[in-house]
C-alpha positions in Angstrom: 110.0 118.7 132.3 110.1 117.7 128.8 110.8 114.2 127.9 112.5 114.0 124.6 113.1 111.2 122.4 116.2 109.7 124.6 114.3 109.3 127.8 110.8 107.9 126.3 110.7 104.5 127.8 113.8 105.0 129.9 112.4 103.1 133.0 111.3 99.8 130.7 115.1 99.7 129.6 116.8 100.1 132.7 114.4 98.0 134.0 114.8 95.0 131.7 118.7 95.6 132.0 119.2 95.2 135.3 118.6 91.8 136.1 121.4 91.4 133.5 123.3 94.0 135.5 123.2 92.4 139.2 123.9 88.5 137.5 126.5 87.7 139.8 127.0 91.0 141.8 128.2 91.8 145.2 129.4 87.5 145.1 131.8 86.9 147.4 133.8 84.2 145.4 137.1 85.5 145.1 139.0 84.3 141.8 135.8 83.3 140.4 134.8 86.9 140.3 135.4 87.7 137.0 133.6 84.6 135.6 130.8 85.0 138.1 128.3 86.3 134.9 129.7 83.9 132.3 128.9 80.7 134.9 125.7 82.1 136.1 124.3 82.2 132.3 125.4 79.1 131.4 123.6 77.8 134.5 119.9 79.6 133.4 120.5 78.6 129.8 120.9 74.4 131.4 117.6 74.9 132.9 115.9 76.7 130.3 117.3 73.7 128.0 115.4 71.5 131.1 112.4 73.0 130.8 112.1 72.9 127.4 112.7 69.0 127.7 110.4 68.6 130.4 113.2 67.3 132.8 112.4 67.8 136.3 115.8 67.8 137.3 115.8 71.4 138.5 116.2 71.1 142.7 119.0 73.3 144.4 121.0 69.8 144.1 120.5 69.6 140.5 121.3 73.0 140.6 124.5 73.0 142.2 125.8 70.1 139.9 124.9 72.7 136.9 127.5 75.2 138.6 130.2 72.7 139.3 129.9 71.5 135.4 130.2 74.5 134.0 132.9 75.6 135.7 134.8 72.2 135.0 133.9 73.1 131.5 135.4 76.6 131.8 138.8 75.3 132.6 138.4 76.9 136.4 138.5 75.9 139.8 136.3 76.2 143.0 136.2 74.9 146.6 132.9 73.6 147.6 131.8 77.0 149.5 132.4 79.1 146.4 130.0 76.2 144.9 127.5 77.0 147.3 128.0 80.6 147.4 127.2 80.7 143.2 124.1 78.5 144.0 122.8 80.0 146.5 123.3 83.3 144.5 121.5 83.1 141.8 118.2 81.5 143.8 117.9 84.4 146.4 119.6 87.6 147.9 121.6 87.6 151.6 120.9 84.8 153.5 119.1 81.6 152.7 116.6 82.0 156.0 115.1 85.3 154.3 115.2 84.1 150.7 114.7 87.8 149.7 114.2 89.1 145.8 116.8 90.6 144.5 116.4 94.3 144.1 118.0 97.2 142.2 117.8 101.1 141.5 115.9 102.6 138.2 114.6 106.2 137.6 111.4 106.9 136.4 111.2 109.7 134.0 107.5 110.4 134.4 107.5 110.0 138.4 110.9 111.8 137.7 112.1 109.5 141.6 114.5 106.6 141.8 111.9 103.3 142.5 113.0 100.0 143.3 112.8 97.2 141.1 112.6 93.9 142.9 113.2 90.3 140.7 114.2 87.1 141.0 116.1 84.1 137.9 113.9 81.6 139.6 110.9 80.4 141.0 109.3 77.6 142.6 107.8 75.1 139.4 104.2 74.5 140.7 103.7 71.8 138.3 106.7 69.7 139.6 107.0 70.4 143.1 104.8 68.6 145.8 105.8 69.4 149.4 102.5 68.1 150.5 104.5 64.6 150.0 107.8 65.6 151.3 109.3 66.8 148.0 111.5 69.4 147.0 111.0 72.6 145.4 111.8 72.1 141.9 112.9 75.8 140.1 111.8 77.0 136.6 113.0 80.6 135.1 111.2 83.9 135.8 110.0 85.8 132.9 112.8 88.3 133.7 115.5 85.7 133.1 113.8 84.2 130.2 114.2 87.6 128.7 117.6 87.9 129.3 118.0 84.7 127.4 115.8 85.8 124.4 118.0 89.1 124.1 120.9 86.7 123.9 119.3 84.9 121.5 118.6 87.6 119.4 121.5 89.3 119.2 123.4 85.1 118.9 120.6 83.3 117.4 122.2 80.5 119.3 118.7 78.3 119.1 118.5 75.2 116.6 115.2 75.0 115.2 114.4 72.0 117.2 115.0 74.1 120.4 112.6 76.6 119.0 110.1 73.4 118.2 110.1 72.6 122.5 109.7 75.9 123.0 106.6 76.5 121.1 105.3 73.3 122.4 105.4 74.3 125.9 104.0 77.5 125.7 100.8 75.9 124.1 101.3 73.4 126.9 100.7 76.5 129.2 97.8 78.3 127.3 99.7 81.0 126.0 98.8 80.5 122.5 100.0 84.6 121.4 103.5 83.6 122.6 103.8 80.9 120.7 102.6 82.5 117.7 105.1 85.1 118.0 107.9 82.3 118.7 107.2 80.9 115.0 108.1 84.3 113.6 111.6 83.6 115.3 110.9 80.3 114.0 110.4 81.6 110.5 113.3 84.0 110.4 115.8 81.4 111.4 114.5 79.3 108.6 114.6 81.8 106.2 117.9 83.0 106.7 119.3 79.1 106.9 117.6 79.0 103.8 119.3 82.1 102.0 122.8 80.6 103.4 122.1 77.6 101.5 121.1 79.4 98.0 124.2 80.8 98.9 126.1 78.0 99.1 124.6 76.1 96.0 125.8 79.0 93.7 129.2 79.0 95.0 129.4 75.3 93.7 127.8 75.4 90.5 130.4 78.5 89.8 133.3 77.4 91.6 133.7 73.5 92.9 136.8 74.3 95.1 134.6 76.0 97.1 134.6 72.8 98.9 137.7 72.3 99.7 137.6 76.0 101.8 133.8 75.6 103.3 134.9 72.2 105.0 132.6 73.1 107.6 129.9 73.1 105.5 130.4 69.7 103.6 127.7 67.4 105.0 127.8 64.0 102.7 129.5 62.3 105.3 126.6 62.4 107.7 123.6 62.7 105.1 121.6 60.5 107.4 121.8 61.9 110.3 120.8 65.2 108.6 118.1 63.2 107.4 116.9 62.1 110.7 117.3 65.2 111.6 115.1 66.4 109.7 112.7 63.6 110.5 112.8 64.9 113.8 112.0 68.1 113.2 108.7 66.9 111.0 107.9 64.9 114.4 107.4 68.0 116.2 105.7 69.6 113.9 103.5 67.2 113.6 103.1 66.8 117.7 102.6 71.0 117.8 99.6 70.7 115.0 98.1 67.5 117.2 98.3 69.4 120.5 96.7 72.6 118.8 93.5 70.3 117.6 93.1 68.8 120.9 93.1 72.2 122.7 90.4 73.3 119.9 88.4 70.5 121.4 88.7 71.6 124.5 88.1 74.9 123.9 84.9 74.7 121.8 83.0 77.1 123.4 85.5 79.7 123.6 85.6 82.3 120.4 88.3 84.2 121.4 91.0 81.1 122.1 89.4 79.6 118.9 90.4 82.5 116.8 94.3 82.5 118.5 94.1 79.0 118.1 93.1 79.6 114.0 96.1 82.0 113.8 99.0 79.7 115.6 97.6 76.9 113.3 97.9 78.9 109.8 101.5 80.2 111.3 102.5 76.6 111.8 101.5 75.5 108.3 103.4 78.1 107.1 106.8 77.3 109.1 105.9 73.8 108.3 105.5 74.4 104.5 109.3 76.6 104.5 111.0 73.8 106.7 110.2 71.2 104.0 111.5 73.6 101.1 114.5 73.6 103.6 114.9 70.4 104.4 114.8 69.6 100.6 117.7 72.4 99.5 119.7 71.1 102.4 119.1 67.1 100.8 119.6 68.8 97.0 122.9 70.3 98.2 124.4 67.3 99.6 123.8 65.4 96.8 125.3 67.6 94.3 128.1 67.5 96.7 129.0 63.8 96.4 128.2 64.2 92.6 130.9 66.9 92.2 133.4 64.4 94.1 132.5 61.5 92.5 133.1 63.5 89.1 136.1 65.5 90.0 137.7 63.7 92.6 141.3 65.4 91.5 139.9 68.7 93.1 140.0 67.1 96.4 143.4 65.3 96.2 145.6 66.6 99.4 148.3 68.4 97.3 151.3 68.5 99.3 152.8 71.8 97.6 151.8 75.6 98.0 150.3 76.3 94.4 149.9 80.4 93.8 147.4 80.0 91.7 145.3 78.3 94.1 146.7 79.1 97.6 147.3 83.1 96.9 145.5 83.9 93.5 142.1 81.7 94.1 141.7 81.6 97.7 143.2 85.2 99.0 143.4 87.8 96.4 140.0 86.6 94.0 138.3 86.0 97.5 139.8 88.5 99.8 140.7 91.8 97.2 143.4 94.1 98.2 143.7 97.4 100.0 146.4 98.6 96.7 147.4 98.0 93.6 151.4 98.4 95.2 150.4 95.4 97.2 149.8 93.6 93.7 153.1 95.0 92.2 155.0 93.9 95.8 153.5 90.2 95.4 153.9 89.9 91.2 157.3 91.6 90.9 159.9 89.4 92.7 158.4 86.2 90.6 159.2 87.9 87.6 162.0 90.4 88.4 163.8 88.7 91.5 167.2 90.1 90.6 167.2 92.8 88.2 163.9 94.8 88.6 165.1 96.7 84.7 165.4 92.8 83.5 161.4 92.5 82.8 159.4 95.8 83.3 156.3 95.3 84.9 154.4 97.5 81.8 155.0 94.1 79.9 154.2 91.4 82.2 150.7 93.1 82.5 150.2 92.7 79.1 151.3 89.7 79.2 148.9 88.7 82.1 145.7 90.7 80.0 146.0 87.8 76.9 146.6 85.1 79.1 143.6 86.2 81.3 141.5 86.2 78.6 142.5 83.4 77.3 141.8 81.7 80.6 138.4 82.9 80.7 136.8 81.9 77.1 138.4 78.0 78.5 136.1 78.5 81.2 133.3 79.4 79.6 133.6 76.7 77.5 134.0 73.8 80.3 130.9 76.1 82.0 129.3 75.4 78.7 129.8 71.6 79.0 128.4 71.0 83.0 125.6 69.3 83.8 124.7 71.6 85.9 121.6 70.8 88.8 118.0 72.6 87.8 117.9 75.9 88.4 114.7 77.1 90.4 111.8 78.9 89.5 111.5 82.4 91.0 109.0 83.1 93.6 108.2 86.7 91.6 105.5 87.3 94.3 108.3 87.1 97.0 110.4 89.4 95.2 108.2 92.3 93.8 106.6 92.2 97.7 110.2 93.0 98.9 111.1 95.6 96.3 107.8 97.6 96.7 109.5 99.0 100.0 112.0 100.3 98.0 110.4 101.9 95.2 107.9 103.6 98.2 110.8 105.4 99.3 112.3 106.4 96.1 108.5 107.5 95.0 108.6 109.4 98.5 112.3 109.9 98.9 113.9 110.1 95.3 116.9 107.5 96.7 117.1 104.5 98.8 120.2 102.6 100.2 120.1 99.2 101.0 120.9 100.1 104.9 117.9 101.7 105.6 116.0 98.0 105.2 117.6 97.9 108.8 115.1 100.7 110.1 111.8 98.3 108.7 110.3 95.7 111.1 111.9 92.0 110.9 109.4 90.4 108.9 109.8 92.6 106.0 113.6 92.1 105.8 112.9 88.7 106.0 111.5 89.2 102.6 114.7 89.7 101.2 115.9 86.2 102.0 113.1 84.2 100.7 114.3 84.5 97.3 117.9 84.7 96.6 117.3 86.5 93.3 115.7 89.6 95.5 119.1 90.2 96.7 121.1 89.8 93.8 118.7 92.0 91.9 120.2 95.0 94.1 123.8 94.6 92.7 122.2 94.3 89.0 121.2 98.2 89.6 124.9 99.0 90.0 125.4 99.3 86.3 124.7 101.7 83.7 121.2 103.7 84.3 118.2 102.6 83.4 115.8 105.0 81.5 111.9 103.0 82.5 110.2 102.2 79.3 108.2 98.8 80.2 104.4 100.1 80.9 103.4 99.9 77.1 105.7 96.8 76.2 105.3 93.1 76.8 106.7 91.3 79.2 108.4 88.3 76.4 110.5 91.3 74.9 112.0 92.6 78.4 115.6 91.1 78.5 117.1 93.2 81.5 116.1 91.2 84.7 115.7 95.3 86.2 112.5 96.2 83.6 111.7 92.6 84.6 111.0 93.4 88.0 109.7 97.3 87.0 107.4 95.6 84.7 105.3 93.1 87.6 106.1 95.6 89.8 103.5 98.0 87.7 101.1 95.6 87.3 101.1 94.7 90.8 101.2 98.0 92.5 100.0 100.6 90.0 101.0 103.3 91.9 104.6 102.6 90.7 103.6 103.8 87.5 104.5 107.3 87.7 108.2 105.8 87.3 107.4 105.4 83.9 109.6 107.4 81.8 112.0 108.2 84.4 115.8 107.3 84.7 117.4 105.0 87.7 120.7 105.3 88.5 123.1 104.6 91.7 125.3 107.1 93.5 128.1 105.8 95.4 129.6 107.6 98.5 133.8 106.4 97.9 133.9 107.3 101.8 131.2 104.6 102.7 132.8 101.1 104.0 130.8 98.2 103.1 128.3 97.1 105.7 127.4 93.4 107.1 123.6 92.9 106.7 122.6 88.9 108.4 126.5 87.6 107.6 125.9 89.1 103.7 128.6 92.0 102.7 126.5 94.7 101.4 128.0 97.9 99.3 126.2 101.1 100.7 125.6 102.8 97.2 121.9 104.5 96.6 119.5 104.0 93.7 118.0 107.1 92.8 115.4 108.7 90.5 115.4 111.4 88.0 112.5 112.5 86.0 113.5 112.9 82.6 112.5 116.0 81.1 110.5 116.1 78.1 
């Protein structure tokens, strides 16, 4: 038999999808049925959150209570067997005097037979439990249901970065130093994206102060210090993960190959360290320019207690939000101007009315821009951004196009490039306008005005491979049929940029 693409690895996925699969199954807990999954999850998440905290509180009682909270939480209700029954569930299969695995069906496609897969959500926590002296057996998660909480994760990013902190403590707490390298890169791409939100955030300010009064959830002067400690917090641990790497050097003296895992986790840390602080700072920087803008303007953020079109439909739905058809303008525009007579005022002169006013509107605004004290703008990280951009220009060297939704097909930690410095994204839109015809190798950089030969100029310099673009012309192509696509909560248009050689 051939195995072809779809069944290469077919028994590793159906083999990590099946714990998720039998969460719950074959329970007999009649109205709870349906919930059976959502309570169970909650309930390995509570102890994953315990273990992280090193809170021993993880006995069948303990375990029990976890159930009866989160259903309380979820608004349901259970009898004390059905409390038992979910317990007892998720710690073993059948009856409690055989405590047996739980098991389930996979086929393999090399073996081409069914096999059975045997697993359990917990196990006995050595480290905790002591029956020697009459104790308990204290639970901790299987690496099969830590898994299903990492997919989870991934596909939510529910974790805080303090969660992510305990997490990487414990697994240098239990020796497994790869693991906890690998957990920074999480570590790091949570950052990084927080980190693009707030760029984010601070332009939509500096070009448009309302924006506060519709990102209410994102206003934070109210509680700057307990962001601040926070923060603090988050340093803390930091500082606890770099001490308990040094001590387990000492330990470990004589051993080159945890010495050299060791030298990796701790240049990893001092990198997440070193983008945390440029975090914490932005997050600090954007609060106070917050309070700034209300102590300056504090008009904008008078309650009005009238619908104003201007700001209610014009600002905050139809600038924001667009429209599906021009008709849908006419529809909204025409009864304000026309409500009786539709022949009274033809809508061919209330547009030109609407074109002078408009652009009368915007030479004020440029004007009052002119007049802002606005905060510094940063300085570039051109290394970040001609890093990202070489992907690009491999492709189109390889490819002759390259659309923005093929970053999706690279690994993680190269689209995580593209959120280390805002300006790599917004460098993207800046090749949506007329073509650019490449004339930069000969030419210095001082004279290049275009932000585009910019970038083509370092990229040159840095990569001289790119060279060869030299002379040629860059354009887009848009397919009209193409809906715009959400890339990490950031609304992408799919057009290409392509390359033509110009002929001689």
């Amino acid at each position: 038999m051939d195995v072809n693409e779809s069944w290469e690895g077919f028994a590793g996925r159906i083999q990590r999808l099946n714990p998720l699969f039998e969460l719950g199954r074959g329970m007999e807990v009649g109205d709870l049925k349906p919930h059976i999954q959502t309570i169970l999850m909650q309930v390995l998440l509570n102890i994953f959150y315990s273990e992280l905290n090193d809170d021993d509180n993880r006995r069948k009682s303990d375990i029990k209570y976890m159930v009866e909270e989160a259903i309380k939480q979820m608004k349901l209700l259970a009898d004390d067997k059905q409390i038992d029954r979910i317990t007892s569930g998720l710690l073993y299969q059948g009856k409690e005097e055989y405590s047996k695995p739980f098991e389930a069906l996979y086929y393999d496609e090399i073996r081409q037979s069914w096999e059975t897969q045997t697993f359990r959500y917990v196990t006995m926590d050595e480290l905790y439990t002591n029956l020697e002296m009459g104790g308990t057996i204290v639970y901790k998660l299987t690496d099969v249901a830590q898994e299903m909480i990492f997919m989870s994760r991934e596909m939510a990013e529910e974790f805080s970065i303090t969660i992510e902190q305990l997490y990487s403590m414990q697994l240098i707490k239990n020796g497994n130093f790869r693991k906890a390298t690998r957990n920074l890169d999480h570590l790091i791409s949570r950052v990084n994206r927080l980190m693009s939100g707030e760029y984010t955030f601070q332009k939509e300010m500096i070009n448009n102060p309302k924006v506060l009064l519709i990102e209410e959830e994102r206003q934070r002067a109210d509680n700057r210090e307990e962001i601040e400690r926070q923060f603090d917090e988050e340093k803390a641990h930091f500082r606890t993960i770099s001490s308990m790497i040094e001590k387990t050097k000492r330990r470990n003296e004589e051993d080159d190959h945890i010495q050299q895992e060791l030298f990796i986790l701790q240049e990893k840390i001092g990198h997440t360290r070193q983008l945390h602080d440029r975090f914490a700072k932005l997050v600090i920087q954007n609060i106070s320019y917050e309070m700034k803008l209300k102590a300056e303007n504090p008009s904008l953020f008078w309650e009005n207690s009238l619908v104003s079109f201007r700001e209610h439909i014009y600002e905050n739905w139809l600038m924001k939000e667009g429209v599906q058809s021009f008709d849908d303008v006419e529809s909204i525009l025409s009864p304000l101007f026309s409500p009786k007579n539709e022949f009274i005022l033809p809508m061919d002169w209330i547009w030109g009315e609407q074109e002078l006013v408009e652009n009368q509107m915007i030479d004020t605004v440029l004007e009052e821009e002119a007049e802002e004290n606005l905060i510094p703008m940063r300085v570039t990280n051109w290394e970040s951004v001609i890093t990202a951009w070489s992907y690009v220009f491999q492709y189109l060297q390889t490819y002759g196009e390259f659309s923005l939704t093929d970053l999706n097909t690279l690994p993680l930690e190269i689209q995580d490039l593209w959120f280390e410095e805002s300006e790599t994204l917004d460098l993207w839109m800046m090749f949506d306008k007329k073509p650019l015809k490449v004339q930069v190798l000969h030419r210095n950089e001082e004279t290049l005005s275009d932000e585009r030969e910019i970038l083509l100029y370092k990229l040159m310099n840095e990569y001289p491979q790119f060279q060869v673009f030299e002379g040629s012309k860059l354009f887009t192509k848009f397919d009209h049929l193409a809906e715009p696509f959400i890339w990490y909560n950031t609304k992408i248009t799919p057009f290409k940029i392509c390359v033509q050689e110009e002929k001689g």
